[in-house]
Every structure is written in C-alpha cells, then in structure tokens.
VEXLUM-895611 format. One record per residue (C-alpha): residue in one letter; x, y, z. Coordinates in steps of 0.5 Angstrom, whole numbers, padded with zeros to 4 digits, always signed. Each point is the difference from the previous one (the first is absolute). Example, Ala and Ser with C-alpha at 12.3 -4.5 7.8 and 13.67 -1.06 7.14 Angstrom:
BEGIN
A+0025-0009+0016S+0002+0007-0002
This chain:
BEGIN
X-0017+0099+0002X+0001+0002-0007X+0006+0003+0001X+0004-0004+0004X-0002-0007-0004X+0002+0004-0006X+0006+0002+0002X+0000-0008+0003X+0000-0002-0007X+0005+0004-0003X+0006-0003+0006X-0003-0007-0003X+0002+0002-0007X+0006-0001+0002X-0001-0007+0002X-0003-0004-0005X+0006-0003-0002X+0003-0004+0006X-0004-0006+0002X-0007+0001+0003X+0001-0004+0007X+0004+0005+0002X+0002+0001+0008X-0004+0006+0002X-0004+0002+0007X-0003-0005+0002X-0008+0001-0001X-0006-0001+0005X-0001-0007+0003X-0007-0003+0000X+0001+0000+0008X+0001+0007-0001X-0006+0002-0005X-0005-0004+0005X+0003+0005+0006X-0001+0007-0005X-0008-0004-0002X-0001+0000+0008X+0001+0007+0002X-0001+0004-0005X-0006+0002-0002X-0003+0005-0005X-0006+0004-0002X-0003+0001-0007X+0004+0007-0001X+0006-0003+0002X+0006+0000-0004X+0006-0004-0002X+0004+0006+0004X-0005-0001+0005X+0001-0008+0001X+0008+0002+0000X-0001+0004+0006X-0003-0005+0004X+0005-0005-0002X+0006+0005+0002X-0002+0000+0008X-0001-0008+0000X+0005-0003+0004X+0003-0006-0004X+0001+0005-0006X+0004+0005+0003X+0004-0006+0002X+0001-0002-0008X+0005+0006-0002X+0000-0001-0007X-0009+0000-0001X+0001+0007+0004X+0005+0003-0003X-0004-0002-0007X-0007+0003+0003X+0004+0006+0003X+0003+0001-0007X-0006-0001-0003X-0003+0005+0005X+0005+0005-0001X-0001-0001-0009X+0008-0002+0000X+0002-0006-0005X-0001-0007+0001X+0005-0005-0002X-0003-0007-0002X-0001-0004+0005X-0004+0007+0004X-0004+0000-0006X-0003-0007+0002X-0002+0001+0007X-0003+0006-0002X-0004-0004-0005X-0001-0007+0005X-0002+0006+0004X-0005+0003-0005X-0003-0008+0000X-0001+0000+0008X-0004+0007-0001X-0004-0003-0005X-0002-0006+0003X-0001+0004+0007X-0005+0005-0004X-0003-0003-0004X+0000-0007+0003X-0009+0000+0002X-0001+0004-0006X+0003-0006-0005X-0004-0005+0003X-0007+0003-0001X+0003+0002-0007X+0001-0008+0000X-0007-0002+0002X-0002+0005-0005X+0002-0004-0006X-0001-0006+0003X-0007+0000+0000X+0000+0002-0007X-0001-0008-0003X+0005+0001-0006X-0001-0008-0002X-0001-0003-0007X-0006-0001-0002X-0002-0005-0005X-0002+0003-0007X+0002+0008+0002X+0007+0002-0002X+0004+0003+0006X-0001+0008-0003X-0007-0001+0000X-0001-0003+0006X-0005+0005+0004X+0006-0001+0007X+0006+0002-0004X-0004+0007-0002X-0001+0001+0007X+0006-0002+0002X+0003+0005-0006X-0004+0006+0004X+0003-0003+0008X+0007+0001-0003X-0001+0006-0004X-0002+0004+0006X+0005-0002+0004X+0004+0002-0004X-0002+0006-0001X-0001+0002+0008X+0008-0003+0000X+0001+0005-0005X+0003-0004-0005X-0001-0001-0008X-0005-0006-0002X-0002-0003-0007X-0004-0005-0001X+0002-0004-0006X-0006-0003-0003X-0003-0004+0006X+0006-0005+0000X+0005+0004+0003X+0000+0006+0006X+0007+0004-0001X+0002+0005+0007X+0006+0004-0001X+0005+0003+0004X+0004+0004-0005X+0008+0001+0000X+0005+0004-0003X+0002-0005-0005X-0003-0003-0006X+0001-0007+0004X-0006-0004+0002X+0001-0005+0006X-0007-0004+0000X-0003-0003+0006X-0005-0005-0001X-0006-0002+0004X-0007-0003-0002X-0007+0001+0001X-0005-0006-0002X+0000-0007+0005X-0001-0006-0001X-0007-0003+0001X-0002-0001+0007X-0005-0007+0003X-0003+0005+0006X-0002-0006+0003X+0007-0003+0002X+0002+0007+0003X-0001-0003+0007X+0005+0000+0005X+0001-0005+0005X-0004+0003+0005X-0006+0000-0005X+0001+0008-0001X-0004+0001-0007X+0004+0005-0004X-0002+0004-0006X+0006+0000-0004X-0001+0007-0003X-0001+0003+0006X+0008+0002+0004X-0001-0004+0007X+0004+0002+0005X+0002-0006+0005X+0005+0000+0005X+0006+0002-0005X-0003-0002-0006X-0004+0003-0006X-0004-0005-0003X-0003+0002-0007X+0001-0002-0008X+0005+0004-0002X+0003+0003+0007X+0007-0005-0003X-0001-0001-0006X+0001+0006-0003X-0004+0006+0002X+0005+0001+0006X+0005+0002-0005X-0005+0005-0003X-0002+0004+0006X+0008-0001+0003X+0003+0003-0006X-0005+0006-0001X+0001+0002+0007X+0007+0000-0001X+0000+0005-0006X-0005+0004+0003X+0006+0001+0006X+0005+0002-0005X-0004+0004-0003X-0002+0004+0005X+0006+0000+0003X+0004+0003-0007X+0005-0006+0001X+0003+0001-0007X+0001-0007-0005X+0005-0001-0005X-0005-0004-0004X-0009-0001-0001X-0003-0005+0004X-0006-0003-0003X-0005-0004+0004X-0003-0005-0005X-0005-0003+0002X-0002-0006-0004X-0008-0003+0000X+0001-0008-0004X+0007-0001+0005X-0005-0007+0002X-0003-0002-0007X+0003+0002-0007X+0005+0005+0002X-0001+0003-0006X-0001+0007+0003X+0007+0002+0001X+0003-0003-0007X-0007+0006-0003X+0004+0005+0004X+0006+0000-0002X-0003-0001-0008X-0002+0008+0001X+0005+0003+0005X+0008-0001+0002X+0003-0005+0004X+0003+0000+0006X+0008+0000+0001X-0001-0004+0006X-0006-0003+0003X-0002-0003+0008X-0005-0004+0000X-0005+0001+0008X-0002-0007-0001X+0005-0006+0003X+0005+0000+0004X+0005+0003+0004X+0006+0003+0000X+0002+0000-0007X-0003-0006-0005X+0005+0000-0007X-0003-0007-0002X-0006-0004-0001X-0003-0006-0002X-0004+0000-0007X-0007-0002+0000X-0005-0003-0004X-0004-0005+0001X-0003-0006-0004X-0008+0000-0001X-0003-0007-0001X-0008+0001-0003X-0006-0006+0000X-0005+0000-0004X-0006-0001+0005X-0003-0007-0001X-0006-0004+0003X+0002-0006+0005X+0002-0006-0001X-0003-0005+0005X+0003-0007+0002X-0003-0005+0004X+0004+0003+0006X-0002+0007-0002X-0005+0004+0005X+0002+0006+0000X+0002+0005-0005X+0004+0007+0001X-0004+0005-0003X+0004+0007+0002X+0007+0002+0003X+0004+0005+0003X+0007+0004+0000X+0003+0006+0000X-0003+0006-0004X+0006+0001-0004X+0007-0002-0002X+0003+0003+0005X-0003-0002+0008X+0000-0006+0003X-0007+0000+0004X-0001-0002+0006X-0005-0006-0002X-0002-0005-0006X-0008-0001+0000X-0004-0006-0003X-0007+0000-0002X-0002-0008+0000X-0006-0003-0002X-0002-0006+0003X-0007-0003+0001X+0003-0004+0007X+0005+0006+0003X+0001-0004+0007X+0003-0006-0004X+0004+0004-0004X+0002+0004+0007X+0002-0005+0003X+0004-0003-0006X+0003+0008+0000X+0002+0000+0007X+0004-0007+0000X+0004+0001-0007X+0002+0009+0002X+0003-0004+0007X+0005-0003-0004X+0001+0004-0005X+0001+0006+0005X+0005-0005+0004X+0004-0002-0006X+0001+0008-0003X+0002+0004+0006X-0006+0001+0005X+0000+0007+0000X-0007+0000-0004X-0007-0001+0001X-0004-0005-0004X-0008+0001+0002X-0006-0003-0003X-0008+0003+0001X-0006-0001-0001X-0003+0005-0005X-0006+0002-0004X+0002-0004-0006X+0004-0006+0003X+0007+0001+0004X+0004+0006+0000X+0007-0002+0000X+0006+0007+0003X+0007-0001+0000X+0003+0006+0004X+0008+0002+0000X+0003+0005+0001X-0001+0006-0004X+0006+0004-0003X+0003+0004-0007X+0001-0006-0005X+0008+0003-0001X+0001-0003+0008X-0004-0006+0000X+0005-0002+0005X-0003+0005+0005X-0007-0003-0001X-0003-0007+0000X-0004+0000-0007X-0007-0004+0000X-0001+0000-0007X+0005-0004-0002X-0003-0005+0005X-0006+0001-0001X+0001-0003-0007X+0006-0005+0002X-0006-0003+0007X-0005-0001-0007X+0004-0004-0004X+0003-0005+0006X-0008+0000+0002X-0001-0004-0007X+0006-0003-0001X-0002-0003+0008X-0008-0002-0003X-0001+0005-0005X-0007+0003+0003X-0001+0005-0006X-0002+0001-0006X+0005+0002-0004X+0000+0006-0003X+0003+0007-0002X+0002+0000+0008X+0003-0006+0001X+0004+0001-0006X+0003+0006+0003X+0001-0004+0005X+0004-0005-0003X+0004+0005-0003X+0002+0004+0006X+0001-0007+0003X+0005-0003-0004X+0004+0007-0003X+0000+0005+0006X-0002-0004+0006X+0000+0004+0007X+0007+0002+0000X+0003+0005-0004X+0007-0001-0002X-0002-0003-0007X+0002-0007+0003X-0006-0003-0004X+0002+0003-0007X+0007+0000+0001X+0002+0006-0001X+0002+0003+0008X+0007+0004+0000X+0003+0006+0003X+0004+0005+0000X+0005+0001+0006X-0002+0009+0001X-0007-0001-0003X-0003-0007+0003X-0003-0005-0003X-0006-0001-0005X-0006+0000+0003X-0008-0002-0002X-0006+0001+0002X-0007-0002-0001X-0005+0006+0001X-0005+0002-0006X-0006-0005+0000X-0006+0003-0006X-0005-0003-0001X-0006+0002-0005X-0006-0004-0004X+0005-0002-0006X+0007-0001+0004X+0003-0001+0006X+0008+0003+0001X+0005+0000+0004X+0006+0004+0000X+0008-0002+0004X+0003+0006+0001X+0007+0000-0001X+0007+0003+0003X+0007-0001-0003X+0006+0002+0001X+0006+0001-0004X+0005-0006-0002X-0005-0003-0006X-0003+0004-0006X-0007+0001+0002X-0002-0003-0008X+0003-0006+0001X-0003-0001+0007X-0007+0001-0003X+0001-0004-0005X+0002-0006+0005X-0005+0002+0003X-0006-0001-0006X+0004-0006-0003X-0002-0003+0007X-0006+0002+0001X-0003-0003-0008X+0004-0007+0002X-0005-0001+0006X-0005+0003-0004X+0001-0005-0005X+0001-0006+0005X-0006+0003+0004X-0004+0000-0006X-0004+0007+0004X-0002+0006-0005X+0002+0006+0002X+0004+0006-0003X+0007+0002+0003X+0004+0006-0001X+0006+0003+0004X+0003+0007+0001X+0006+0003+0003X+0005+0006+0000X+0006+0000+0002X+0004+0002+0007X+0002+0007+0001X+0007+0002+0003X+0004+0006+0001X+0006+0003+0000X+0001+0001+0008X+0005+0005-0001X-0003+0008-0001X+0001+0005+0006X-0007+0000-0001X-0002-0007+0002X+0006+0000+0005X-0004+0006+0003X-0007-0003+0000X+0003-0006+0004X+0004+0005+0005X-0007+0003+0002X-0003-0006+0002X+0004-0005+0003X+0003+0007+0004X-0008+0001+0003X-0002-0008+0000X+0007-0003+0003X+0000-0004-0006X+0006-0004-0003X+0004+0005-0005X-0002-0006-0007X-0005+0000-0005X-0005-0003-0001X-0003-0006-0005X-0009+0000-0001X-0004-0005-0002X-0005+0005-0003X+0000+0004-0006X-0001+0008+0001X-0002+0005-0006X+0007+0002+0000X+0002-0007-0002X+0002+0002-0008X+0002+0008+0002X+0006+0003+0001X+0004-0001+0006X-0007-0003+0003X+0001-0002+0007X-0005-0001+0006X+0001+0004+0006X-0005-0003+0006X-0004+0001+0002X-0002-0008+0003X+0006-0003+0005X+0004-0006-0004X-0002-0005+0007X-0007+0003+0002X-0005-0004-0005X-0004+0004-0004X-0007+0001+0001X-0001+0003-0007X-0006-0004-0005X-0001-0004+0007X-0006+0000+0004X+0001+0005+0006X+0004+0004-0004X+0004+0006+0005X+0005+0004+0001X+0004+0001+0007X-0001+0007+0002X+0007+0000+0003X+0004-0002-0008X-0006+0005-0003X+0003+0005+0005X+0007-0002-0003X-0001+0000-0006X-0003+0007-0001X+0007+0002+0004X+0004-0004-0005X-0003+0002-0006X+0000+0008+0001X+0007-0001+0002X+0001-0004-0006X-0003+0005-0006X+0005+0006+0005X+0006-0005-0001X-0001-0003-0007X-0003+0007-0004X+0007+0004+0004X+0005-0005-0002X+0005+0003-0006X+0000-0006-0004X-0004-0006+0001
C-alpha cells in the first residue's frame, strides 16, 4: 500500500494546477458501498488487501470496470491516477467502518459514561471527570499506536504524523452540557440514564453521543486504520480535543498560546457536507437584584424559585415555578383558566400545568428541548414560562412583585416567545446565512440575584457592535420607562465565513456529498465551532443539515447507521485530505 500511493502521489503532482473538480472515473455510490458493507465480512487479522480480495469476487464490482481495474493495479503495485486513488481511499472508509464499526461504538459508550459537565465552582482542568477522561483517551491512543499529549488538562492532542511540516487540525470536544435526568424519559415512559449509551432500535441514546464525543472516537479509529495500514499523508493531523467548547472556551486559545496553529482546521461538531460560514454569537445577561415581595390587595401568591436552561447555550425541555400559596386549589383554578388562553393565543404546541405542592403550586411549562443556535427546532418553555407570568399579573396581578415577576416583565416585553427579534427590532437576515435568531435559555438564581440570560445568533449584513449597542440602548429605554432594577449587558462576536475556493474544501465537500448523496453546495451554520477564528476553519459534519439535532437536548442520541458513515467518512477524508498535493 505504501508504495503504490506513493507513486499515486507523484501522478497527482502533476496535476495540481488544473481545476480540482476535474472529470475522473466515477467513484462508488452510496447503493454500491451499502452492497460491499453487506457481503463482506472481516475478521480481526484481516487486512486492507484481504477486504480488497473479498470486494474483487462480488458481483456488482466486476461490473464496475474502472474500481477493478483500480483494485487490480493496486493489487499488482502499479500507479494509479487520481481518480483510482480516490476509490482506493472511499474503499479504505468502507474498510474501516466494516472493522472497526462495533469496536467504536463500545469506545463510544466508553467516553459517554465519563460525565464531562461543568461543575460550579471547579474549573474545567480541575475537574476529577477530565482527568479521567485524559486517562480513556490516553490509553486508547496507545493501543491505536498513536502519539498523544496532554496539554495541561485543557486539551487532548492525538497525531498522526505526515511527510511535511504542514498541520491540518480536526476538532472535536469532550465536555457536555449539564443534563436534568429526570427529563431523559421517552414517550413510552423508558427512564434513561444519560451517561449511559443505550441502544434503542437505530438510536444510541446518551450526553455526548451527538454532541461531540462521536467525533473523537470516529477520528481516532480513522487514524488508528491509516497508520496500521502505512497510507503514506503529505502532511500531520492533529486530533484537538478541546475540554471548554460549552462553557468558556478558553481551552483552545491556551493551546495555541504554547504550540503552533494549524494551517488548516475541520471542526467534528456541525454540519455536513462543508460548513464555510457561521453566524456570530453572543449573548445578552440581565441580573436582578433579589428583593422581598410586594403584596397588593390582590396578591395571594408569590414566586419563589425558577428554572431554565443550565447554560447559555440549551434550550430545556421544561421551565419550573415554585409558588407559595397558603390557598393553592383557588389559585390552581385562576392558573389553569388563564394558561388555556395563553396557550390558544401563542400556538398550542406547549403545556401550562399547575399542581399542588408541599409549599403551595407548582407551576411547569414544558416545550420542546433544542440547541439555543435552532430554536426553530424546539419549542422553547422559558421564554413562556416568564411570558405566562407577566399575562397573569397583567390579568389580576395574583403575585407579589419581586425579583421573578421583574424577570418576568423583562422578558415579556423585550424578547417575548418569538425569536426573530420582532419585540426589539432588531430581526434581519442575510440571503446564505439566515436570519438572526434569539433565544431565552439561561434562568440563575442564587440568594443576592436571579439572571437571565438570551442567547444570541447573528449573521452577517450588520456590525455585530452596532447590534449590541441597539440592543442595550433599548433595553435601558424600557428600563427606564419600567422603572425595574436590574443590570444589563451584552456580547457578541463576529460571523465567520470562508473562502469556498481551496482544493482542499472542495475535496472535503467531494467526500460527503459522494457517500451521503447530498447536493454538491456549501453549507451556512447558526452555531459557532472552536474553528470560528483559525485559519481555513470550517465544519465537516458530523450532524445532517435536515435531521434535528439532539445535542444539549434531553435523549440526546446518535443514529448508528450515520455514527457508522461517519466513521467511513472521516477515515476517507484524512486519506484524501493528508494525499492531496497542495490544499
């Protein structure tokens, strides 16, 4: 194999100033990778040659006269041309996905039940989780034979080197977002533990199987192939596996403060085929200072704790309200008759139920859980949670007012349910990119101040400082007006986009719309990756652009059919990507 890919490579020398989409034998279909997967089988001693052999006697490969030739040359160690070159290297995917397809799955699990959320109060690289999960990947690299370092605790760096001084970095991340288990249930009442891989039917339910702990193990068993079978690269692969990609993100900058950076940088955690743009993000933080309630003649309640998402970043599934009420069946009732026709008035794809509790009524919104950069995918409960209590008191105004209902008032009138920015008139959008987006999702509340966070995603088509500063302007006129204390204050960064151009992104766009049967276009994502400031970053899958995305949501899974491509596909990539003469 060394050999004949090293002659491969100097035919392609000899070919890098025509255009890159150039006519060459046609490759494998999908139809036909999915007939090769069905009748080949392999044993653990088995091959790369001894896959080829088996391929060689089926039926439908002897009708594809330019893969058998390919095969045969290979076979017979004579050069091959470019397009034979990418056969060989779709076929070293399928090989890998055949091999090593189980093997991965119970890595998968492996590094699933490690549970890599942030604690409060214990930096990343302190947490005890991280350390073991430093030892996983460390010794899974050793048995793959592939060199590993341990940057600190922040980042997990695997190599596979290359001929070159080049470096193409592939990006994965291991810490999650913080789970609420009691929400992992499925609609037939199965309780999930969510640091446990569950396989149900096509599914592989757990934190992390989609967001981004696939990535990892796909990419290492891809390197763990090409260095067994000696496939020669032009260039070294760093496997970069940052441990704050949820929370600060500070990981990556502190790794690139003490080692080179990559001339070219793929990040395993978006969308495929090739995503060369996406949307900025920050995020708008209003704090209230906590205060006794105010009660009125009306008041018989008062709000007393809240709930929403764990971080900025998730939408949850559901919003909880603890009431205190020394008449909770009267103010059950008064509830249940105003959620109706808030329900009715706002769509009627949300539940509004209030229940007895120990200390009074216990007030739920559930929605639909989702990643804050999709809120069209979800139906978000905490914007309606906040928007249901200030239509209650402008209804009878049944609570005291207090930190909650001030939150509540806030969100009302600013953000409301939408999240379009329709409420503070700043909703635009860019033809590729889309529009901006906004979503409710962080709800903290301690002993001095309850906050509340808005995520925000923004395409281009406006400076991202003069959005934020409409944004604040606003928001103090309404404070103003309201007369309510609180402290505001906003960030955003700017929208990334790429040069779609390079052989190299034009390669990598090859290779997925081939073995997914996708348009041949690039693609625009609403979430930001750790490759949103490097050179040449972009995002190569691993999710489908029209499955929703399960990450940050509650039964978070990862289908095995596309955890099975993408181990094919990222194998077939690095082969494509570390032989291509210049990127």
């Amino acid at each position: 194999m060394n050999i004949l890919l090293k002659a491969g490579l100097l035919i392609i020398t000899g070919l890098v100033n025509a255009v890159y989409a150039t006519a060459s034998p046609a490759n494998l279909n999908p139809e036909m990778s999915t007939q090769i997967i069905a009748n080949t089988r392999l044993q653990t001693s088995d091959t790369f040659d001894d896959f080829l052999s088996q391929v060689l006697t089926l039926h439908n490969i002897n009708q594809h006269e330019s893969l058998g030739l390919a095969i045969n040359k290979y076979r017979a160690k004579e050069t091959l041309n470019e397009g034979q070159l990418h056969q060989l290297q779709r076929l070293l995917g399928l090989y890998t996905r055949i091999k090593h397809g189980q093997d991965a799955i119970e890595t998968l699990a492996q590094l699933v039940a490690i549970p890599t959320f942030r604690v409060e109060g214990v930096a990343q690289h302190d947490n005890p989780q991280f350390y073991l999960m430093a030892d996983a990947i460390a010794a899974i690299a050793k048995k793959f034979n592939l060199a590993f370092r341990n940057i600190d605790n922040r980042v997990f760096e695997v190599s596979l080197k290359g001929s070159s001084d080049e470096v193409v970095g592939i990006h994965a991340h291991a810490d999650v977002v913080p789970v609420t288990p009691s929400l992992w249930v499925l609609e037939d009442g199965t309780q999930l533990d969510p640091f446990k891989l569950t396989l149900i039917g096509d599914r592989m339910y757990g934190r992390g199987a989609e967001d981004d702990k696939n990535g990892i193990v796909v990419t290492m068993y891809a390197m763990k192939v090409i260095q067994e079978e000696n496939i020669p690269l032009l260039r070294h692969f760093h496997l970069l596996i940052d441990t704050t990609e949820e929370t600060s993100s500070d990981a990556i900058p502190y790794y690139f403060a003490r080692n080179p950076t990559p001339n070219y940088n793929l990040a395993l955690d978006g969308g495929y085929p090739v995503v060369i743009a996406e949307k900025g993000s920050g995020g708008v933080m209003a704090t209230f200072p906590v205060r006794a309630g105010q009660a009125n003649s009306k008041a018989s309640a008062e709000i007393v704790a809240i709930t929403g998402g764990l971080a900025m970043n998730q939408i949850p599934g559901a919003s909880v309200a603890q009431i205190n009420s020394a008449d909770a069946a009267s103010l059950m009732t008064q509830l249940h008759k105003l959620a109706s026709q808030f329900i009715q008035a706002n769509g009627g794809n949300f539940t509004i139920t209030a229940s007895k509790a120990s200390y009074g009524v216990e007030l739920t919104v559930k929605g639909i859980s989702a990643h804050s950069s999709e809120p069209e995918s979800g139906v978000n409960p905490v914007s309606r949670m906040l928007a249901f209590i200030a239509f209650a008191q402008q209804q009878t105004p049944m609570f005291s007012s207090n930190h909650i209902t001030d939150a509540a008032s806030y969100v009302a009138a600013n953000w409301g349910i939408s999240y379009l920015g329709q409420n503070l008139g700043i909703g635009f959008a860019d033809d590729f990119m889309g529009p901006l987006t906004h979503s409710v999702t962080l709800i903290n509340l301690n002993e001095t101040s309850l906050q509340v966070g808005v995520n925000l995603r923004v395409p281009v088509g406006r400076e991202v400082d003069d959005i934020k500063q409409d944004i604040l302007a606003k928001l103090a006129l309404w404070k103003q007006k309201s007369g309510i204390n609180v402290e505001l204050s906003a960030g955003i960064r700017a929208p990334m986009y790429r040069n779609p151009e390079g052989y190299w992104v034009n390669a990598l766009l090859d290779v997925a719309t081939e073995n997914l049967a996708m348009p041949r276009v690039f693609g625009s994502s609403n979430g930001g990756t750790s490759v949103h400031n490097l050179p040449n970053g972009v995002q190569f899958g691993l999710a489908m652009p029209n499955e929703k995305y399960t990450g940050h949501n509650a039964n978070e899974f990862k289908r095995v059919e596309q955890f099975l491509l993408d181990l094919q596909i990222i194998t077939e990539m690095i082969a494509r990507v570390g032989q291509i003469p210049q990127l």
